[in-house]
GUZA-405563 format. One record per residue: x, y negated, z of N, C-alpha, C in turn; residue in one letter; residue number from 1. Coordinates in steps of 0.05 Angstrom, whole numbers. Layout:
X_Y_Z_X_Y_Z_X_Y_Z_A_NUM .
...
% end
This chain:
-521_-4831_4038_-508_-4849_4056_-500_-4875_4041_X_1 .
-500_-4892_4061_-497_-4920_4035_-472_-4934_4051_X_2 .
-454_-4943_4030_-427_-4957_4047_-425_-4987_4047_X_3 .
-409_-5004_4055_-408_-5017_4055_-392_-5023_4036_X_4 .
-398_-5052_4020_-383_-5059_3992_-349_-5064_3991_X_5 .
-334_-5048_3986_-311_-5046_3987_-289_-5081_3985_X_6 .
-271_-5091_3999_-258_-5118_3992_-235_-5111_3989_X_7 .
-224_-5138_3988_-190_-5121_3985_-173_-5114_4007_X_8 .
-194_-5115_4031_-179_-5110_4051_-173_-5078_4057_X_9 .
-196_-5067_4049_-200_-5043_4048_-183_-5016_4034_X_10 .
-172_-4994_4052_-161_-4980_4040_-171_-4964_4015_X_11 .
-150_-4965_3988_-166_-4956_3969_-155_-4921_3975_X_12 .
-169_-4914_3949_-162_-4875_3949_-149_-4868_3921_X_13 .
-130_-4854_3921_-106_-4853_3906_-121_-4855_3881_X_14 .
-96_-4877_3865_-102_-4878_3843_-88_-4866_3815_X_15 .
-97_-4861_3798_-95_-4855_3778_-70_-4836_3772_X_16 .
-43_-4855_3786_-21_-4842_3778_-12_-4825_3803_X_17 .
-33_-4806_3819_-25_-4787_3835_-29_-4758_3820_X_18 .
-12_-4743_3825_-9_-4719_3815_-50_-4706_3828_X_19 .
-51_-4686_3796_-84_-4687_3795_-78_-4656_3794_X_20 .
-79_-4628_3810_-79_-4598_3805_-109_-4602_3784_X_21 .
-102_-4573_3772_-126_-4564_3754_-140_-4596_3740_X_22 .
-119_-4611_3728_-135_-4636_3715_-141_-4656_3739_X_23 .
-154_-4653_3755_-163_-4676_3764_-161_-4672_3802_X_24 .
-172_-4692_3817_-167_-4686_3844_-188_-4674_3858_X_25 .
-191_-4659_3864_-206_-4638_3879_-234_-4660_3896_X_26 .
-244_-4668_3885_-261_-4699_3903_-281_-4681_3904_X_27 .
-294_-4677_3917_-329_-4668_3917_-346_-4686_3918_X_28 .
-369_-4684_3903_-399_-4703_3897_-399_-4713_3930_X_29 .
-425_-4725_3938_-434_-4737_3961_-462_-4716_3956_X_30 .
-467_-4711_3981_-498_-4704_3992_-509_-4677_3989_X_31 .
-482_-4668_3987_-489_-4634_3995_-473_-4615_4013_X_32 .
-470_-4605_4026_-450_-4599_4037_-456_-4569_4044_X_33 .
-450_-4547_4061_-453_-4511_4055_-460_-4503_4083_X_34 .
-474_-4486_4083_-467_-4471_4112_-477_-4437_4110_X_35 .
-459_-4417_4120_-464_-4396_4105_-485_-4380_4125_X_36 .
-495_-4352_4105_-512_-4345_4118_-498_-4331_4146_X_37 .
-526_-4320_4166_-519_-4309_4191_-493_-4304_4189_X_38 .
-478_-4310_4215_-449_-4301_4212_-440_-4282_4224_X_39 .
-464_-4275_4247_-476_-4250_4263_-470_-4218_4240_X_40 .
-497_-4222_4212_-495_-4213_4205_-475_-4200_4186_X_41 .
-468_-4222_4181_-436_-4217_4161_-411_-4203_4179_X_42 .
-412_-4202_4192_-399_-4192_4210_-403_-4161_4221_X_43 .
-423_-4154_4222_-436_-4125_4217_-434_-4113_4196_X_44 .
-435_-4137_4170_-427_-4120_4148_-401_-4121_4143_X_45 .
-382_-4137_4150_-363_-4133_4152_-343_-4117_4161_X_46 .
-357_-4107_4183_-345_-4088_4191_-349_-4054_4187_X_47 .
-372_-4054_4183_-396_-4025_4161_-372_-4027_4140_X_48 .
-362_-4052_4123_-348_-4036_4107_-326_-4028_4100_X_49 .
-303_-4041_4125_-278_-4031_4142_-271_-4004_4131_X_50 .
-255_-3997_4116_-242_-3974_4128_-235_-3965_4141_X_51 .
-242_-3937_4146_-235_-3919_4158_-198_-3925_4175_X_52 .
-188_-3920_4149_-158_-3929_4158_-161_-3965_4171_X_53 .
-172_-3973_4181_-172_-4001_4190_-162_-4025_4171_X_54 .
-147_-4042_4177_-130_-4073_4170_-97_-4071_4179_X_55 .
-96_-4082_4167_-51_-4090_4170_-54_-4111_4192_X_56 .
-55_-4106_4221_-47_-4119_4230_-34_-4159_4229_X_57 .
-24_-4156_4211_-10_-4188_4210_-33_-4199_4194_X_58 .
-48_-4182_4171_-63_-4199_4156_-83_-4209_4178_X_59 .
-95_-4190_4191_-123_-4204_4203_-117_-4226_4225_X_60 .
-81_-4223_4238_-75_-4243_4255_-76_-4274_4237_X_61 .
-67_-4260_4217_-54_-4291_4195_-87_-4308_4188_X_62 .
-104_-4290_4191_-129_-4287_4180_-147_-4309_4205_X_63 .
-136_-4309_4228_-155_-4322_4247_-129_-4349_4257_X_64 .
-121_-4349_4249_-99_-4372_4251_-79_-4364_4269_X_65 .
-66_-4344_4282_-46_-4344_4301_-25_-4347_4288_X_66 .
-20_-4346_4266_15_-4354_4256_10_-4343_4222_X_67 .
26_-4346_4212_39_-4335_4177_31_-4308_4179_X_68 .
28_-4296_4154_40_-4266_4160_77_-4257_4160_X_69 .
82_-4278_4152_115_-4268_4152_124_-4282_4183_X_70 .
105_-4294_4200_111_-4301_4228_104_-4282_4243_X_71 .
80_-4273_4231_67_-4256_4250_88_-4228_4248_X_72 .
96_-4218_4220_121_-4192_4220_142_-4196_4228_X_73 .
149_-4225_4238_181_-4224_4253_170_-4211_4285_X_74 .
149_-4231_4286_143_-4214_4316_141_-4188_4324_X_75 .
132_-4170_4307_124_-4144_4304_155_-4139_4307_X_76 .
168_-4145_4288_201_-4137_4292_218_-4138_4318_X_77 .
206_-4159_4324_216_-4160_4349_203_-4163_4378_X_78 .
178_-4142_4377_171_-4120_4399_160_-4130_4413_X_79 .
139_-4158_4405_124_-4172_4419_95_-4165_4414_X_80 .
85_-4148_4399_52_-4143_4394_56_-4115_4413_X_81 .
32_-4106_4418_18_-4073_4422_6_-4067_4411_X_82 .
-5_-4047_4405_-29_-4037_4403_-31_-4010_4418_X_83 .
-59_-4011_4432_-60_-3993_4451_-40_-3977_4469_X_84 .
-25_-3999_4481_-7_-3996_4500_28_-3993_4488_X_85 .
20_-3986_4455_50_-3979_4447_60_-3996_4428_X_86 .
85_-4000_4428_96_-4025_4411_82_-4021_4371_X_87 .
78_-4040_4367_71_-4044_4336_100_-4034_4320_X_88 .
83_-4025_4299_108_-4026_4277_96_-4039_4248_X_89 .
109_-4051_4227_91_-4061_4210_72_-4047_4197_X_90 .
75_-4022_4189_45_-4015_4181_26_-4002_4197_X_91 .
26_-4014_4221_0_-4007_4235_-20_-4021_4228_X_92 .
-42_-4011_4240_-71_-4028_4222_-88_-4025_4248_X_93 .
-109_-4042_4246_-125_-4051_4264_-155_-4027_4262_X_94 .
-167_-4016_4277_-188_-4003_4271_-212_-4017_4302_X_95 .
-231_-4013_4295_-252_-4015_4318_-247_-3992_4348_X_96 .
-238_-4015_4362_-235_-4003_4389_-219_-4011_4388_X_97 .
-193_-4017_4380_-177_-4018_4380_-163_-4043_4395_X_98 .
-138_-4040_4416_-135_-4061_4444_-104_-4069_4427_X_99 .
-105_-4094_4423_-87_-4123_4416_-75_-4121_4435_X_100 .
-50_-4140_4441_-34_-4154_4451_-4_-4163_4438_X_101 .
-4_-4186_4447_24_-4206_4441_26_-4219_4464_X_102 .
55_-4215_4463_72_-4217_4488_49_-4212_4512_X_103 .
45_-4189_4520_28_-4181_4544_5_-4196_4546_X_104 .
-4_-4209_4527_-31_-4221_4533_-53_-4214_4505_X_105 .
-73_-4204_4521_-103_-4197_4509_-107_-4212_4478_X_106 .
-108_-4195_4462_-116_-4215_4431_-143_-4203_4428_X_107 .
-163_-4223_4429_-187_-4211_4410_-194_-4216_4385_X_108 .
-185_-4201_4368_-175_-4195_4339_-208_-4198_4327_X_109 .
-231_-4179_4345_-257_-4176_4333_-260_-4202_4313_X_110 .
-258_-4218_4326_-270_-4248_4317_-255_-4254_4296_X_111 .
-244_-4242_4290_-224_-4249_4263_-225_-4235_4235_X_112 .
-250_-4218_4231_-255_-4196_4216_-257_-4224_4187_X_113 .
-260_-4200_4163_-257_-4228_4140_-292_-4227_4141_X_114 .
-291_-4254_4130_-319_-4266_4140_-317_-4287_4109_X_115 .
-337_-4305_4100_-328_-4319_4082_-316_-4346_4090_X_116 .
-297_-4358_4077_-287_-4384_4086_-304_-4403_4079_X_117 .
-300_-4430_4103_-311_-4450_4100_-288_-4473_4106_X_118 .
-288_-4493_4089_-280_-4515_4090_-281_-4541_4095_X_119 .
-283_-4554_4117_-293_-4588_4115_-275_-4597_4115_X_120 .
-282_-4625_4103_-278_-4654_4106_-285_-4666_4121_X_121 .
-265_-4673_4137_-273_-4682_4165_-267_-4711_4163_X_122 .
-270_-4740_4173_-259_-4760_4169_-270_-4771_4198_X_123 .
-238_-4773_4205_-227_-4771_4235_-232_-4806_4248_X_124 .
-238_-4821_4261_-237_-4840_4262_-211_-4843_4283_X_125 .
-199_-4868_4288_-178_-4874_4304_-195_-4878_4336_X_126 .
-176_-4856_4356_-188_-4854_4385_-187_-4823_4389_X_127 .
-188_-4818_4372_-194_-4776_4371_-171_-4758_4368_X_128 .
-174_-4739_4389_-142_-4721_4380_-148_-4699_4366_X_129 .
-128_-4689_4352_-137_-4660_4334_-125_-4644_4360_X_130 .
-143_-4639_4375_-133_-4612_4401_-173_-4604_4407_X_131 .
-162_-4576_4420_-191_-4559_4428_-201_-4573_4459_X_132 .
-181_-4589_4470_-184_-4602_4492_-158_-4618_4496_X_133 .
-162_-4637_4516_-150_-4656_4524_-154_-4665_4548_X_134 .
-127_-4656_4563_-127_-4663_4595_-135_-4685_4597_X_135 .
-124_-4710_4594_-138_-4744_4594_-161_-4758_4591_X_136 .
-181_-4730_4589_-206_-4728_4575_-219_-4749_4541_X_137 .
-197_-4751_4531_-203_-4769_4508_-225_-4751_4489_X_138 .
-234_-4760_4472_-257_-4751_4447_-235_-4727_4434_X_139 .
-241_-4711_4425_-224_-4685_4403_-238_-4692_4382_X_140 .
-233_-4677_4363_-244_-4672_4336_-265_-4652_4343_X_141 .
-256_-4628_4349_-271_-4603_4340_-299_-4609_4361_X_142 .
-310_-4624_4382_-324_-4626_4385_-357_-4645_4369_X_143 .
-342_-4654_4344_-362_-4665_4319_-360_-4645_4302_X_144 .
-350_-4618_4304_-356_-4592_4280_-375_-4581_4287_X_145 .
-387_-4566_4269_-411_-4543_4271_-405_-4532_4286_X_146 .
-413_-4512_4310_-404_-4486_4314_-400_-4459_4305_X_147 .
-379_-4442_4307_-383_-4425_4286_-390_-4397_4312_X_148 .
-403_-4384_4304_-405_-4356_4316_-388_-4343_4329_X_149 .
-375_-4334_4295_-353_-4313_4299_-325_-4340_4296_X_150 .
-296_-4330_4292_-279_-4349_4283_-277_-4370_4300_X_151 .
-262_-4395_4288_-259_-4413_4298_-247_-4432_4277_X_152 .
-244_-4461_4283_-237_-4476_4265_-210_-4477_4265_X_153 .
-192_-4486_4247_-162_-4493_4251_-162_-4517_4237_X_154 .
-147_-4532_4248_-146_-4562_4228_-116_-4555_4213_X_155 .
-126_-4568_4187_-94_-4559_4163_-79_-4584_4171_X_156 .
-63_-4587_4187_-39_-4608_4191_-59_-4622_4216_X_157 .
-49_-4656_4223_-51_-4661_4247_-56_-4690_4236_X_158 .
-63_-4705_4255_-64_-4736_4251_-62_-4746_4290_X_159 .
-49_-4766_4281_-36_-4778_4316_-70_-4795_4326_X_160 .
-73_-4804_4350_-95_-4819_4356_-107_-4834_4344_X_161 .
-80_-4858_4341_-87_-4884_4331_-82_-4881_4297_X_162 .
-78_-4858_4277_-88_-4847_4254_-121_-4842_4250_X_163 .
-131_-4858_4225_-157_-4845_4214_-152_-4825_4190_X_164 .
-187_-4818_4182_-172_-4803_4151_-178_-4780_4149_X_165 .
-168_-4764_4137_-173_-4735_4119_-163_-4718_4144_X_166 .
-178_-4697_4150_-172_-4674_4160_-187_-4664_4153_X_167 .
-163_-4640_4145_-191_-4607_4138_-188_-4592_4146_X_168 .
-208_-4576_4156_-210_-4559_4174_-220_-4528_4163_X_169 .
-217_-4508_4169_-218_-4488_4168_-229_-4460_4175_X_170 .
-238_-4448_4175_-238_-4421_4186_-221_-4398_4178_X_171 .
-207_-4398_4161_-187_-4382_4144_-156_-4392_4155_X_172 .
-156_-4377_4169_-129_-4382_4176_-98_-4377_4156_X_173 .
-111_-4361_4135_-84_-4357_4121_-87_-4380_4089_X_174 .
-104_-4395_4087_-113_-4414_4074_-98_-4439_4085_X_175 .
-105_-4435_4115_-91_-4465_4130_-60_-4459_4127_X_176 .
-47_-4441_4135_-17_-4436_4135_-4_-4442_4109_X_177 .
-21_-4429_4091_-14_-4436_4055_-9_-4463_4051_X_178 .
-38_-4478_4058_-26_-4506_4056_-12_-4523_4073_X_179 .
-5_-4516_4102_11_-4527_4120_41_-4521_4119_X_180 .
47_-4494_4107_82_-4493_4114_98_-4509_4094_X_181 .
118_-4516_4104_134_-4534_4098_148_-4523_4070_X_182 .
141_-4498_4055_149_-4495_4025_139_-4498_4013_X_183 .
112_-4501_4011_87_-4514_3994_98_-4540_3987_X_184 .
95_-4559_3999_110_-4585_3992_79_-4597_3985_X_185 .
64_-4592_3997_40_-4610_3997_35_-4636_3997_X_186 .
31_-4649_3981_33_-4678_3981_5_-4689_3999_X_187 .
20_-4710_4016_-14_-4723_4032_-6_-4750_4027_X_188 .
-26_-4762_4023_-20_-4794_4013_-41_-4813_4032_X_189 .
-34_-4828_4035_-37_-4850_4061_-43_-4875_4057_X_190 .
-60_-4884_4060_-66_-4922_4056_-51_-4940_4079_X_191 .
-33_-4953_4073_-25_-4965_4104_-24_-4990_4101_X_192 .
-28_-5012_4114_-38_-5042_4128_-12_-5043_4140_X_193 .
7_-5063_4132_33_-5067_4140_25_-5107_4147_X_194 .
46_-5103_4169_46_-5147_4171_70_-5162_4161_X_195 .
65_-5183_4145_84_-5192_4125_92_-5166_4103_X_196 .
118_-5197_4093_119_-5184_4062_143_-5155_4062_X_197 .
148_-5150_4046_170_-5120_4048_187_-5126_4019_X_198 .
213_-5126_4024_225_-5136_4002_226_-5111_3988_X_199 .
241_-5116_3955_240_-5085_3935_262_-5075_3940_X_200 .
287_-5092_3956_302_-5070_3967_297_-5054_3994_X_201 .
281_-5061_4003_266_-5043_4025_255_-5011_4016_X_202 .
230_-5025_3997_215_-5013_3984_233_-4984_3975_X_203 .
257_-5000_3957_266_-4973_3938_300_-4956_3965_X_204 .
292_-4974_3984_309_-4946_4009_293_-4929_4020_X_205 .
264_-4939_4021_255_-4914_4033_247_-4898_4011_X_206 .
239_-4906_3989_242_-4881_3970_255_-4863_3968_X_207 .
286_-4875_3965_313_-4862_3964_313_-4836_3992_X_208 .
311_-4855_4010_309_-4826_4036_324_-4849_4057_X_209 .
326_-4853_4086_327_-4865_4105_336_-4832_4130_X_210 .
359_-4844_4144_359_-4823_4167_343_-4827_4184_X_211 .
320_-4806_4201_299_-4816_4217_322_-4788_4245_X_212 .
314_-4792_4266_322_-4776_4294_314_-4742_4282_X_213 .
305_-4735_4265_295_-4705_4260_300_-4705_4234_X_214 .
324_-4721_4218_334_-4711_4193_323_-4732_4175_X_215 .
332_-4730_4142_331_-4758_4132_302_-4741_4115_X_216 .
288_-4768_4116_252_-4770_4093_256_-4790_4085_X_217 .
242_-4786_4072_225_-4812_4042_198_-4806_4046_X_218 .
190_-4842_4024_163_-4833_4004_172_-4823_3977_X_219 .
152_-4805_3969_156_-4796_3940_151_-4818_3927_X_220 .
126_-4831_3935_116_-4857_3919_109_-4879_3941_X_221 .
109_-4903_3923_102_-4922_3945_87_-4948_3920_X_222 .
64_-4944_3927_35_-4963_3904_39_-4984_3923_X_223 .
32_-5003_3917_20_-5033_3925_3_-5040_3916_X_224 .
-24_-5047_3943_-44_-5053_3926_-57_-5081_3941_X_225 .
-42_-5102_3938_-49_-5125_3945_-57_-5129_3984_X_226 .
-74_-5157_3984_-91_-5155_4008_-88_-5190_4012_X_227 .
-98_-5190_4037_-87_-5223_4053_-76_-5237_4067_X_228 .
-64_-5259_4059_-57_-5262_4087_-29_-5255_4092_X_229 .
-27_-5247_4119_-4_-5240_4123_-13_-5207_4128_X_230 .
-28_-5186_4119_-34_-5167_4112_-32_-5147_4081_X_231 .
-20_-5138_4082_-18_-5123_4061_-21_-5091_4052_X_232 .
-29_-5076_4035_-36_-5052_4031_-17_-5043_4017_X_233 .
-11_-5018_4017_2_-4994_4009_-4_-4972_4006_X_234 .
-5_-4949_3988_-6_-4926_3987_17_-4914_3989_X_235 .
20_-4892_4004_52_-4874_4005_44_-4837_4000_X_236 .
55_-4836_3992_57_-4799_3990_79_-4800_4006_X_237 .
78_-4767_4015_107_-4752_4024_94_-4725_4022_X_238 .
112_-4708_4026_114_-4686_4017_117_-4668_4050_X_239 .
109_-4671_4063_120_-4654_4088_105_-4669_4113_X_240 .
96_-4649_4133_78_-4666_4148_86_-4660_4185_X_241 .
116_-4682_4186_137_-4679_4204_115_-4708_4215_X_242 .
109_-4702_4254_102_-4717_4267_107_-4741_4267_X_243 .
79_-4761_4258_77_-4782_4253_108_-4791_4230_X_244 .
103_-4780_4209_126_-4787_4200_119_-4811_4179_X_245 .
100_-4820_4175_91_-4848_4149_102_-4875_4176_X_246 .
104_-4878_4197_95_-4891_4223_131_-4896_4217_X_247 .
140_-4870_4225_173_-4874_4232_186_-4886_4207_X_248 .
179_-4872_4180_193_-4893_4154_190_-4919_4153_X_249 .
167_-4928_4157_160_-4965_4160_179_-4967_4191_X_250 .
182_-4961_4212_192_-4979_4225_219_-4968_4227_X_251 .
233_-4959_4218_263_-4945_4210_270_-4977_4197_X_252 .
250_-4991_4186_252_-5017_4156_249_-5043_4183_X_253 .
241_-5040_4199_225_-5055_4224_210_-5072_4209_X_254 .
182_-5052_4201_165_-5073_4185_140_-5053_4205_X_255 .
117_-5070_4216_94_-5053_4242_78_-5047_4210_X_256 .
63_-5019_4228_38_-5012_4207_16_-5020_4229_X_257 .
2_-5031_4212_-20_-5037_4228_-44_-5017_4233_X_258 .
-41_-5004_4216_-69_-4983_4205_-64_-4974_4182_X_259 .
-71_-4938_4188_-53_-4922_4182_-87_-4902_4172_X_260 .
-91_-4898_4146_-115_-4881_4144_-105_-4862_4118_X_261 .
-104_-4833_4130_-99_-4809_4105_-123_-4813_4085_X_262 .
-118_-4808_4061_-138_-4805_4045_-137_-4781_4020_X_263 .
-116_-4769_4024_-114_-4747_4001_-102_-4720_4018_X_264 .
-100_-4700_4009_-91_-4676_4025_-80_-4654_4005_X_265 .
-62_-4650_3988_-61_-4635_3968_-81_-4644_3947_X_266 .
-97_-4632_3928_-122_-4630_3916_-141_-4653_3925_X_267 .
-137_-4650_3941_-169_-4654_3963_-169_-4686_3970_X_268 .
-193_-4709_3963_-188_-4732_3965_-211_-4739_3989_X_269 .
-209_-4756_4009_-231_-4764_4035_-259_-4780_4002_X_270 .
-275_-4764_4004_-299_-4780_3993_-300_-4812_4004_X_271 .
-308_-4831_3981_-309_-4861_3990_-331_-4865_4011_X_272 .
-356_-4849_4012_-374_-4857_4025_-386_-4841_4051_X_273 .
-363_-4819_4057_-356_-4812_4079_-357_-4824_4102_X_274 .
-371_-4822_4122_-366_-4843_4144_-359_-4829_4163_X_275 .
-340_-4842_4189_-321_-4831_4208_-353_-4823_4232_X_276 .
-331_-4798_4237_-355_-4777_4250_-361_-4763_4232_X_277 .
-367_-4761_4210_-374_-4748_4193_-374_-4719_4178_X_278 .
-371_-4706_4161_-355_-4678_4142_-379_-4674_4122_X_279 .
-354_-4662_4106_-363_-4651_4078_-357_-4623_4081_X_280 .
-381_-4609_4069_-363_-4580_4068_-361_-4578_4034_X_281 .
-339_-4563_4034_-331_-4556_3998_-347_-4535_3997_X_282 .
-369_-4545_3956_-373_-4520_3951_-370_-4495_3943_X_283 .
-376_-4480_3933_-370_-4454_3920_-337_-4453_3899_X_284 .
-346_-4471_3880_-326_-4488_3859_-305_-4501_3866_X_285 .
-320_-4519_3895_-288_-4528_3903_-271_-4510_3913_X_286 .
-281_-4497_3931_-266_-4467_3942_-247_-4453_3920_X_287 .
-253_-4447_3896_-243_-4438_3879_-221_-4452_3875_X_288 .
-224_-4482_3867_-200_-4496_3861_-178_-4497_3876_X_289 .
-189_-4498_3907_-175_-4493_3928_-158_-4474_3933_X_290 .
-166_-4452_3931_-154_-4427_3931_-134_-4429_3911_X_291 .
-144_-4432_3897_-125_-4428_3865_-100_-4446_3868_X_292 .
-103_-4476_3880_-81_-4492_3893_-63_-4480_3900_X_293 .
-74_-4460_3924_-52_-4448_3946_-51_-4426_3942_X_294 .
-52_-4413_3915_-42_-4385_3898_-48_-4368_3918_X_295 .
-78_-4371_3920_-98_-4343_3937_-116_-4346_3918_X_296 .
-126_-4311_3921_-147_-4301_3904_-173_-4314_3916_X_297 .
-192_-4326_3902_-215_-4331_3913_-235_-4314_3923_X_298 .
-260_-4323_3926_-280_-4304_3941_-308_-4303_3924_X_299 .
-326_-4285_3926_-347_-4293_3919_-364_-4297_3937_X_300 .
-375_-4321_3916_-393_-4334_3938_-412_-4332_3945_X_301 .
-422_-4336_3973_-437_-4320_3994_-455_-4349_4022_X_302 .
-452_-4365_4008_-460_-4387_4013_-483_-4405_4001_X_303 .
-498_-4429_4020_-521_-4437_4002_-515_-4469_4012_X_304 .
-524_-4493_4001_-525_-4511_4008_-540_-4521_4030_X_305 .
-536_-4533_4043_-545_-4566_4063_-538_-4588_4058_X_306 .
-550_-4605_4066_-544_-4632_4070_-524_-4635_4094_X_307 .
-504_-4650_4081_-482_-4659_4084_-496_-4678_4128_X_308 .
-478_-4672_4147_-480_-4686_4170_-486_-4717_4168_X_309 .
% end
């Protein structure tokens, strides 16, 4: 893919002095991207090699994205799953045949058997919602993803309409929760297009922390990286990924963002030559790093390359 020659108007991708896991930032090459074999098949074998005694219940829920496993065991506690007509208790386990339910409604668990994870890089353009549908009929995301067989995608965190940028997406649901709950403290860092200047006592209050209507935030960091005009660039980290919350710290200051594009996600950096519509899938290696990020055991790998969408 060939990009266009970068100016200074353009949002850059974190530099140097952003926190780097395992040495450096999780960036993947350009022009390869994964797709695994049959998922039909994996799935047959997946299940051939099931025990007898079945699955723990919360893992395989946590496993297809319905909640945590320590979300999914409060529920259990409090008498909202079945299995086959009779209330769950935590060490029940899932076996073939076997009939789901939370809070009185049908779970089909099948689709959730462990399968190998896949990960994209998705780079969202502004106009698109991260939802599986949308009454208003606007564009979604998940309708520019592969389809998957079995599973389904989960996006790790959210981005508002008029947000571009990094979203990653998932099939591993207890991968996405790892990096989404609010104790991780996942850093996502943001290029933002602000109008006019921002004084350094501005600058160093919202560092400090500002009261917003849902409790007081900051940036961890706040880069400046030039621009024109009456346009200017910024990089921000934060640590916590509270609705539209980069949007509410600039105008808490009453300074407008003009354009607002994620570019980092934990580890994980939006490739420069990425274009909107687009995805990367991580390979084998990045997976590893990934995992290892969000203190899960990795997998072996069971995957082959493609060319990147």
């Amino acid at each position: 893919m060939k990009s266009k020659k970068p100016t200074n108007r353009s949002p850059k991708q974190p530099s140097s002095r952003s926190p780097k896991p395992s040495g450096r930032p999780l960036k993947p090459s350009q022009g390869s991207a994964q797709q695994p074999n049959n998922p039909l098949k994996q799935l047959a074998k997946n299940k051939a090699e099931q025990s007898a005694d079945g699955e723990r219940i919360q893992k395989v829920l946590a496993r297809g994205g319905i909640g945590s496993r320590r979300e999914i065991e409060r529920w259990i506690d409090e008498g909202r799953l079945k299995l086959n007509g009779k209330t769950v208790g935590l060490g029940d386990r899932l076996k073939n045949g076997d009939h789901l339910q939370i809070n009185d409604r049908v779970v089909h668990w099948e689709k959730f058997v462990e399968q190998p994870t896949r990960v994209l890089l998705y780079h969202k353009p502004v106009g698109e919602v991260v939802t599986r549908r949308d009454p208003e009929g606007r564009p979604v995301v998940f309708t520019q993803l592969p389809k998957l067989a079995i599973s389904r995608w989960i996006a790790v965190g959210r981005l508002d309409i008029n947000t571009s940028g990094l979203l990653l997406v998932t099939n591993n649901g207890e991968l996405a929760n790892r990096l989404m709950h609010p104790s991780t403290q996942v850093e996502r860092e943001y290029a933002v297009r602000i109008l006019g200047e921002v004084s350094a006592a501005t600058l160093a209050k919202l560092k400090q922390g500002v009261e917003l209507e849902d409790g007081k935030a900051k940036f961890d960091e706040i880069i400046f990286f030039g621009g024109e005009g009456a346009n200017k660039w910024y990089n921000v980290i934060v640590a916590e990924g509270r609705n539209r919350l980069v949007r509410r710290l600039w105008e808490s200051q009453d300074v407008t963002v003009s354009r607002l594009m994620r570019v980092r996600y934990g580890p994980v950096v939006l490739p420069e030559r990425l274009k909107t519509h687009s995805f990367y899938e991580l390979t084998d290696k990045e997976l590893e790093l990934l995992f290892e990020f969000a203190g899960m055991a990795g997998e072996k790998p069971t995957i082959t390359a493609k060319p990147v969408k």
